[in-house]
VOVEX-146702 format. One record per residue (C-alpha): residue in one letter; x, y, z. Coordinates in steps of 0.05 Angstrom, whole numbers, plus 32768, in hexadecimal, padded with zeros to 4 digits. Layout:
aXYZ/...
END
This chain:
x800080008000/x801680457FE7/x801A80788021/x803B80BC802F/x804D80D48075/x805C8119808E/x807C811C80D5/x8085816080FA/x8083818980C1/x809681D780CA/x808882128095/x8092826080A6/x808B829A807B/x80A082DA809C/x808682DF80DE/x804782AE80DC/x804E826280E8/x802C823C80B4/x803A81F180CD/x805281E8810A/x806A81A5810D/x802C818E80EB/x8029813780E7/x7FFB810D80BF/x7FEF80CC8093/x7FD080BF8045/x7FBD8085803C/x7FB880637FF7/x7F6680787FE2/x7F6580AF8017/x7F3580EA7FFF/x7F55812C802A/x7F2D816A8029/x7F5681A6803E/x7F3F81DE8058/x7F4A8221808B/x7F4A82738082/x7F6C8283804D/x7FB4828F8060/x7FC38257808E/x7FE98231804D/x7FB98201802F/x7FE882147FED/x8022820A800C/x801481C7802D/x800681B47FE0/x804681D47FBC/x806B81B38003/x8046816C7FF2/x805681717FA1/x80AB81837FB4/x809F81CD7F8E/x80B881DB7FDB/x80D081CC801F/x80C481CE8069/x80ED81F38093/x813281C580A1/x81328179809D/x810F8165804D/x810881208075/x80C4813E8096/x80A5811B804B/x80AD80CC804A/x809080AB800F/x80A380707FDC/x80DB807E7FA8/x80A6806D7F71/x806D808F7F96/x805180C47F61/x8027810D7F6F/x8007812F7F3F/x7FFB816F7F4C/x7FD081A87F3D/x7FCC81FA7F53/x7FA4822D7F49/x7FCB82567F10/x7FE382297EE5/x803382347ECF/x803582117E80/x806282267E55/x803382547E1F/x8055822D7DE0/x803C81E87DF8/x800481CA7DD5/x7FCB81AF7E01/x7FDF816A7DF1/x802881767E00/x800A818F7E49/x7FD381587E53/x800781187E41/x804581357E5F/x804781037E9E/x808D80E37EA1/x8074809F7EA3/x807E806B7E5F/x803380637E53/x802880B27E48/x806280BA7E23/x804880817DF6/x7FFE809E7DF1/x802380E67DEA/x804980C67DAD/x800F80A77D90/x7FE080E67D9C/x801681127D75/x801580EC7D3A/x7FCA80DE7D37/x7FCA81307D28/x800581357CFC/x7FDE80F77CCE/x7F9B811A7CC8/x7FC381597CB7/x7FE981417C86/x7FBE80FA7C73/x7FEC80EE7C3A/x803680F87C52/x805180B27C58/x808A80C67C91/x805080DE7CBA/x8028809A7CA4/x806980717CC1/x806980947D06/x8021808B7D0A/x802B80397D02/x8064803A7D36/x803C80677D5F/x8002803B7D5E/x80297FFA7D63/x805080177D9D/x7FFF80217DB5/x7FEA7FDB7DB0/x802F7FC17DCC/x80227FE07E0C/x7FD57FD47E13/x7FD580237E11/x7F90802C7DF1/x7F6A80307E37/x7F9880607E4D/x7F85808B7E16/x7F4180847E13/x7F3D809A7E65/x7F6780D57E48/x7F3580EB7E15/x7EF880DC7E46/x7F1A810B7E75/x7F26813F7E40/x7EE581407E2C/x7EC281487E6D/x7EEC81817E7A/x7ED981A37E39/x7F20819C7E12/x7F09818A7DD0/x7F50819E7DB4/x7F8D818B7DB5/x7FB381B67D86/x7FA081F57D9F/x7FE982197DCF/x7FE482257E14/x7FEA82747E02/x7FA9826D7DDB/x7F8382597E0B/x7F58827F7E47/x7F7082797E90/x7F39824E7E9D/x7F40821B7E65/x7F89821A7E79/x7F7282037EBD/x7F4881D37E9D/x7F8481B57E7B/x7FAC81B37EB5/x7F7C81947EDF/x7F79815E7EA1/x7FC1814D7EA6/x7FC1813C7EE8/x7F8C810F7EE0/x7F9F80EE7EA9/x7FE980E57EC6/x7FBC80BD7EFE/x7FF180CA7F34/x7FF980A57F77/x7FE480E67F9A/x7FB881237F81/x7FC881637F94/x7F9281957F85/x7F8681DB7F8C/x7F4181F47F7D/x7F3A81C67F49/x7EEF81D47F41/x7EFC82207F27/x7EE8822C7EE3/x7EC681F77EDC/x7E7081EC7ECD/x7E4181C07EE6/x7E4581857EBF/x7E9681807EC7/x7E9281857F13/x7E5B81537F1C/x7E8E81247EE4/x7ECA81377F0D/x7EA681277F59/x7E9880E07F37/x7EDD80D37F20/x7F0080EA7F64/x7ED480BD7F87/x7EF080877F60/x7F39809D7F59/x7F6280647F67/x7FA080877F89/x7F9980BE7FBF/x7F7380FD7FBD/x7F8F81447FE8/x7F64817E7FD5/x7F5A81C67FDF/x7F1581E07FD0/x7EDC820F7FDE/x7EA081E37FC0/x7E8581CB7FFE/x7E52819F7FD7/x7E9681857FB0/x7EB7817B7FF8/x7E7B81568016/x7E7181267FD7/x7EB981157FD2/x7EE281128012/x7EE680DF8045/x7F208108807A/x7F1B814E8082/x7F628173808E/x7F5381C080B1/x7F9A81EE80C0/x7F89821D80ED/x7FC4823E8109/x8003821D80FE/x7FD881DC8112/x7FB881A080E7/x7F7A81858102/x7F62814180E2/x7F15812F80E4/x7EF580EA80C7/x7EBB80F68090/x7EA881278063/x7EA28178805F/x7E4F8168808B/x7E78813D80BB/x7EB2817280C7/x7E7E81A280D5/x7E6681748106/x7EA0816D812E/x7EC281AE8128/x7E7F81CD8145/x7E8981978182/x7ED581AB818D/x7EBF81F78185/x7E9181E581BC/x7EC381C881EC/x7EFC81FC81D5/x7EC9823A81E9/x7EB6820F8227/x7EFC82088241/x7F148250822B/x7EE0826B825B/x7EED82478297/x7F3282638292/x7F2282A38286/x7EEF829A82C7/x7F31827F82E6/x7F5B82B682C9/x7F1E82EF82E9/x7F3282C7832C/x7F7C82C18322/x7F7B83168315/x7F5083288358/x7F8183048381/x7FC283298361/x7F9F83658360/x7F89836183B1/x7FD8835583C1/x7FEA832483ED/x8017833F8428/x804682FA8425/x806482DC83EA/x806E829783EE/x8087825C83CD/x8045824983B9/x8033828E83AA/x806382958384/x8048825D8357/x7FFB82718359/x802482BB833B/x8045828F8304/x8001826A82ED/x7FEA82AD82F0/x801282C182B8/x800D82878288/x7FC482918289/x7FCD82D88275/x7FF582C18240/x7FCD82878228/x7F8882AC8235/x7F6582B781ED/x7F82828281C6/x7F4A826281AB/x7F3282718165/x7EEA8269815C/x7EEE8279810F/x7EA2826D80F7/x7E838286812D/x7E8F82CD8122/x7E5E82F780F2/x7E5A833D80D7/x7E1F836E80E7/x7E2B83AD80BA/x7DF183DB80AA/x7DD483EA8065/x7DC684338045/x7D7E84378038/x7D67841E7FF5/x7D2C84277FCA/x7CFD83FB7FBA/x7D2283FE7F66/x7D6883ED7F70/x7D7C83D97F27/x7D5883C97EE0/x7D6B83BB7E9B/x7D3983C77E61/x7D3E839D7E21/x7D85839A7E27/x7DBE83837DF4/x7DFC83797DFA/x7E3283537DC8/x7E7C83527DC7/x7EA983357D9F/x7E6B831C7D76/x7E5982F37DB6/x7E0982FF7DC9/x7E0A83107E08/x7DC8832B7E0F/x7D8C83347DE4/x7D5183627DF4/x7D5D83497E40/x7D29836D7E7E/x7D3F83607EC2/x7D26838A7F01/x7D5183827F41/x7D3183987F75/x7D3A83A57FC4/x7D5483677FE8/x7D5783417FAB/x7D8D83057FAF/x7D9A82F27F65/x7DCC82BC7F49/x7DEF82C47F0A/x7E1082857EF4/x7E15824E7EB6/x7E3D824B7E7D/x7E8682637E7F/x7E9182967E51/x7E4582A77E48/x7E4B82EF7E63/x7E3A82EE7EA7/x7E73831B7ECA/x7E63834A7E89/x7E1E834F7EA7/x7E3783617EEC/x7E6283957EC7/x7E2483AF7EA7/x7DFF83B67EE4/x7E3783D67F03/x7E39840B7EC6/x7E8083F47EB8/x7E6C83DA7E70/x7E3684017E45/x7E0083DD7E23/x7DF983D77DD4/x7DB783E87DE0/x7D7A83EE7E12/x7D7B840B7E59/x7D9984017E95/x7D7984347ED4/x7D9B84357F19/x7D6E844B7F57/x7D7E84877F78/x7D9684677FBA/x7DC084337FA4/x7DFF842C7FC1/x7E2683F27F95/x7E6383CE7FAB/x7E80839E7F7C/x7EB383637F8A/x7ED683567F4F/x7EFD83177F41/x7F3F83457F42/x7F4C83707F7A/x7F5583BC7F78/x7F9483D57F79/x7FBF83C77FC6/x800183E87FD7/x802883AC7FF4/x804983DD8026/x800B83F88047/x7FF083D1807E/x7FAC83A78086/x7F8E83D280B7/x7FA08418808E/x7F8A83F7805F/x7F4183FA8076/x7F498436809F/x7F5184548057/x7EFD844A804F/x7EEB84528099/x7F0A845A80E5/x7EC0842D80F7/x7E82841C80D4/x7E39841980F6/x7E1683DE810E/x7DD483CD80FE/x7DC183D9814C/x7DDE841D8141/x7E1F84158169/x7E6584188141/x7E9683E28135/x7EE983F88129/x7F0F83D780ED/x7F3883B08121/x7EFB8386813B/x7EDD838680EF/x7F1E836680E2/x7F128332811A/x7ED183248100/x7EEB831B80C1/x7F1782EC80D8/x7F5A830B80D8/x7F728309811D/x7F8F8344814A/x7FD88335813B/x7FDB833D80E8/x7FB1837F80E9/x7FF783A080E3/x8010837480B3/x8022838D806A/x7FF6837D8030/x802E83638009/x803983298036/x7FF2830C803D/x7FD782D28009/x7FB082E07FD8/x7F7582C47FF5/x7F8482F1802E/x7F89832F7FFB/x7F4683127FE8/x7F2483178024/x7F3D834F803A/x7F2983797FFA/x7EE583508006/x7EE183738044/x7EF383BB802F/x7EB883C18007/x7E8783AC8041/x7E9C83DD806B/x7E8684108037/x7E4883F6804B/x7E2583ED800A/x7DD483D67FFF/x7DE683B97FB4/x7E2583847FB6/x7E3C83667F79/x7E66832B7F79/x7E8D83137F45/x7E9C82C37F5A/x7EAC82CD7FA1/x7EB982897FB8/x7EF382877F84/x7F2882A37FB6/x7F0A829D7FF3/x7F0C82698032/x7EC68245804B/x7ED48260808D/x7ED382AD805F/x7EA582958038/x7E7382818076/x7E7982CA8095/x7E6A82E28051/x7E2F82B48047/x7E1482C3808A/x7E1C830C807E/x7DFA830F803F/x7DB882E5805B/x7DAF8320808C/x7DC4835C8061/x7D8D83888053/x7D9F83958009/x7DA0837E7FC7/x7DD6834D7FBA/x7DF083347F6C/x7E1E83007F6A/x7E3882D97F2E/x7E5682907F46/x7E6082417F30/x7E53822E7F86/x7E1C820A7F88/x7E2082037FD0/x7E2982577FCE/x7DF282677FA2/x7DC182357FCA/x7DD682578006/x7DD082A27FEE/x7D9B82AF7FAE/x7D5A82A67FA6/x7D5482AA7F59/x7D8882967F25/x7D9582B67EE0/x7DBA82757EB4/x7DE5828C7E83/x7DDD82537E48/x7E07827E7E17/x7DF682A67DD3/x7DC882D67DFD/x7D9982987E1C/x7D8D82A07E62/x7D66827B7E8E/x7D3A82927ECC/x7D32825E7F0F/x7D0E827A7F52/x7D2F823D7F7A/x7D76821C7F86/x7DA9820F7F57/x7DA281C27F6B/x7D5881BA7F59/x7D6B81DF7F19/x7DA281AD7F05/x7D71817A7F1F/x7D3A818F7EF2/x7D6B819D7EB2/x7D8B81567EC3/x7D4381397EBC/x7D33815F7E7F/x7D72814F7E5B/x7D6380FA7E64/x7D1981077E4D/x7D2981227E10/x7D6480FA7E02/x7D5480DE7DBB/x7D5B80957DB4/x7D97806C7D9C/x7DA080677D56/x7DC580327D2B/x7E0480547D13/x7E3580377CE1/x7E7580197D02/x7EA0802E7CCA/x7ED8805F7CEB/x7ED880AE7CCF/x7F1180AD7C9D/x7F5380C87CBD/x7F2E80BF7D03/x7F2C80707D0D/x7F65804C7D09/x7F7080067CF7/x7F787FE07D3B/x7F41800C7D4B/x7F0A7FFA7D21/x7F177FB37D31/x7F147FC47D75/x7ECA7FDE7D64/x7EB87FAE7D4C/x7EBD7F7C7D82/x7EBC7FAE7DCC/x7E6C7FA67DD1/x7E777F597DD5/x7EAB7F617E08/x7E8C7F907E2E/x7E4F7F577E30/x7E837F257E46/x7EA17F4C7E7B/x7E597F677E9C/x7E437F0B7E9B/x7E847F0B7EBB/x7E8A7F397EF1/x7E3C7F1D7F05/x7E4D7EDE7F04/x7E897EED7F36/x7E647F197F63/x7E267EE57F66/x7E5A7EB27F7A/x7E747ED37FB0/x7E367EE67FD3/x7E197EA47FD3/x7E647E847FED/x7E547E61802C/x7E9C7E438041/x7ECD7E588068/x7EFD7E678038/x7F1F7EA78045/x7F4C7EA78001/x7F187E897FD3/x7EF57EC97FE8/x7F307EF67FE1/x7F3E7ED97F97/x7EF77EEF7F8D/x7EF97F307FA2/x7F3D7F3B7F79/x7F1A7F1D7F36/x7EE17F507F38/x7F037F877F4C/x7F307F717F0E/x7EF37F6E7EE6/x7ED07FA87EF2/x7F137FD07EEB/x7F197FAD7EA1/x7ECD7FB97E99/x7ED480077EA7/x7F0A800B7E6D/x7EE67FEE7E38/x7EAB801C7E4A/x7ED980527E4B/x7EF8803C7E10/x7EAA802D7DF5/x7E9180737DF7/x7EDB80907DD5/x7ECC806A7D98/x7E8D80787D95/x7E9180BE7D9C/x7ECE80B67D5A/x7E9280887D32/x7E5580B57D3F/x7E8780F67D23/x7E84811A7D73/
END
């Protein structure tokens, strides 16, 4: 069995302890959620994990196999921009890439050039190398995986493409390189719908180990079974998923708040007696002085994180906060919108999502009269007050300070009982704690920069927000402040975002971008709507057609169409099979403990054989039906 082990593991950067000696296991089919505030060095646990860097002193804190193999993937994506997508996707170091790479290649070259008979006599070694190795599974998964991700092309160069397909791709090549251990960050970012629910599915079954940073809570909850949290300098495992961790952490909250205040009950007690004096100091006293000081010093330590909530008042808004009238919009010769009416109005909680690409930040840019229409009207009320998260921060001088930083918009901001609030405790709330408020911009994370620009614009105190994918860059712990803020905010609030947990959490009523202009309108979750679009994609699902099994010319090869021609029959074979094993095994009624174990290794064999030639199944189909 395949396992890593980290042992007392210590990271600093600057003045703030990210690990300190942190100590855990992962096990061969572990499925690791990882999670805390942004800052604590999820990333860098990652880039640590994949050897892009190093503890602080002994290397040794890492013990793994010689052959053990990590795949990794971050959130930007560093390709070189002349590399072709299939020079990215096939460039794992292993022999059975390099052979699919080889093969891939000059596949493209022959359809190019259908004639050339150099390119005709790589193509036969390529595909001979291909058969020698049993390599057609391997790329058939590949081109599955490809396709669910939306890369229909190979050719196209890394420099071509847009930062999200680029994630896409990378995201691909760690997949297909099927490494011992996954590393991802955020690997749910740019992608829709249909390629998250594919990707949750394939995770599940991912036969090495899975370590992954992410926002999705629904993603989190459907696909981990161990839940890593870093919360200052400190690694806290929990058994489960993301609804179990919430479980427990809310239980060791409990018991942390429980203890803190009986010693700061003892601490009250501890005070009155150094305060009254005591005429003789003894050797006991002496000691009762010395507790008194550690629990000064220890007194405050626990961090609460979710259980702290932001209660900023609203300007007064009219009852018409925004409305567009027949409104179009094209760019680039993309439809965008076409003779499109939408009335926001007070306390409205609207969700823009769908396709990528489709237009719906332009739409936020509308609204916030950023972008002008082609035609039609937009009108503003007279007592909005609009502040709009963008998914790129404003401008921050690295050398100013956090708490300047605010201080810039406001010393304190109003409650909604009418009292006032400082930065410093906003801050708090926000959960930065009391020691970084003097710490430079330059040095936070970006999610930190994230959250703290996040936070700027609150304090304006705005009754319209507009936010452009805010779970993007921010932690759950953020992101449930945020969410709790926004249920209780007295204004209108616009946000575009792919979270389904977010969006079922925060709107109301969804626009769905479907692209050329189309947009959908659902009063209701963005669940029941994939629900209901799920259902109304299988009813009208024509039937299957007959379709000639003669291979597209320069698309088929050889070895391929004879492959064809036989799969459906083996597929048959294999399903008899893999009942017929499973039906003896249940009925078994000795005592047989290796009879049984030979079973369980021939259909696990079987269904792993099975899964290939479907795989393999719906590639060549997809080549003979012309997808």
């Amino acid at each position: 069995m395949k396992e890593l082990k980290v042992t007392n593991l210590i990271k600093t950067f600057g003045d703030k302890t990210l690990f300190d000696s942190i100590s855990f296991l992962v096990h061969e089919r572990d499925r690791i959620g990882l999670i805390g505030v942004n800052g604590t060095g999820k990333s860098s646990l990652l880039t640590i994990l994949a050897g892009l860097d190093s503890g602080d002193g002994d290397i040794s804190a890492i013990e793994k196999s010689s052959d053990y193999r990590i795949g990794y993937l971050s959130q930007e994506q560093q390709f070189d921009p002349e590399m072709t997508v299939l020079d990215v996707v096939f460039q794992g170091d292993n022999a059975l890439m390099q052979t699919v790479r080889d093969y891939e290649r000059a596949l493209l070259s022959l359809n190019a050039a259908a004639e050339d008979p150099a390119l005709q006599a790589r193509f036969a070694k390529a595909e001979e190398a291909m058969n020698k190795q049993s390599a057609w599974s391997a790329d058939s998964e590949a081109k599955a995986i490809l396709n669910k991700l939306g890369i229909d092309t190979l050719e196209k160069r890394i420099r071509d493409l847009s930062g999200g397909q680029v994630k896409r791709v990378g995201l691909a090549q760690v997949l297909i390189d099927a490494p011992d251990l996954l590393l991802l960050d955020e690997p749910t970012n740019h992608l829709d719908y249909d390629a998250i629910e594919w990707l949750e599915n394939y995770l599940k079954h991912y036969q090495g180990a899975l370590l992954m940073v992410t926002h999705d809570r629904y993603f989190l909850d459907r696909v981990t079974t161990r839940i890593f949290e870093l919360s200052y300098g400190t690694l806290y495992e929990y058994q489960g998923n993301y609804e179990a961790y919430v479980a427990e952490k809310a239980e060791r909250d409990r018991v942390a708040a429980e203890q803190e205040g009986k010693r700061v009950q003892l601490y009250k007690q501890e005070l009155a007696w150094m305060r009254a004096g005591a005429k003789a100091r003894t050797t006991k006293q002496q000691a009762r002085i010395h507790r008194f000081e550690d629990l000064k010093e220890n007194l405050h330590q626990v961090h609460l994180e979710d259980s702290l909530e932001i209660t900023l008042a609203t300007t007064r808004l009219g009852k018409k906060v925004l409305e567009l009238k027949d409104a179009s919009y094209q760019i680039e010769g993309k439809q965008i919108l076409q003779h499109f009416d939408l009335l926001i109005q007070a306390g409205e909680r609207l969700g823009i999502t769908g396709k990528n690409g489709a237009g719906k930040s332009t739409l936020l840019n509308i609204l916030a009269e950023r972008i002008p229409l082609d035609s039609g009207v937009l009108e503003v009320g007279e007592t909005v007050r609009l502040a709009y998260y963008t998914q790129r921060n404003e401008a921050m001088n690295p050398e100013k300070r956090m708490i300047a930083y605010l201080q810039e918009t406001a010393e304190e901001v109003k409650q909604k009982d009418g009292t006032h609030i400082g930065v410093a405790e906003l801050l708090e709330r926000f959960l930065f704690p009391r020691f970084m408020h003097g710490t430079l911009i330059g040095k936070l994370s970006g999610g930190e920069k994230r959250r703290l620009y996040l936070l700027k614009l609150l304090i304006q105190q705005p009754n319209v927000l507009l936010l452009d994918e805010p779970t993007n860059d921010l932690d759950i712990a953020t992101l449930t402040v945020l969410e709790d803020y926004l249920q209780s905010f007295a204004g209108s609030v616009i946000t575009v975002s792919h979270d389904r947990y977010f969006l079922d959490k925060v709107t109301q009523k969804l626009l769905v971008f479907k692209g050329d202009g189309l947009i959908d309108v659902h009063f209701g979750s963005i669940m029941d709507y994939l629900s209901h679009q799920k259902k109304e994609s299988k009813s009208s699902k024509p039937e299957k057609t007959t379709v000639s099994t003669k291979p597209k010319k320069k698309k088929m090869s050889y070895m391929e169409q004879k492959e064809w021609e036989t799969i459906e029959e083996e597929i048959a074979e294999l399903e008899t099979k893999n009942e017929q094993l499973t039906e003896e095994m249940t009925t078994y009624q000795g005592d047989d403990f290796t009879k049984l174990q030979r079973l369980q290794q021939e259909i696990t064999e079987t269904e792993t054989l099975l899964e290939e030639k479907m795989m393999r199944w719906e590639y060549l189909s997809e080549i003979v039906e012309g997808h």
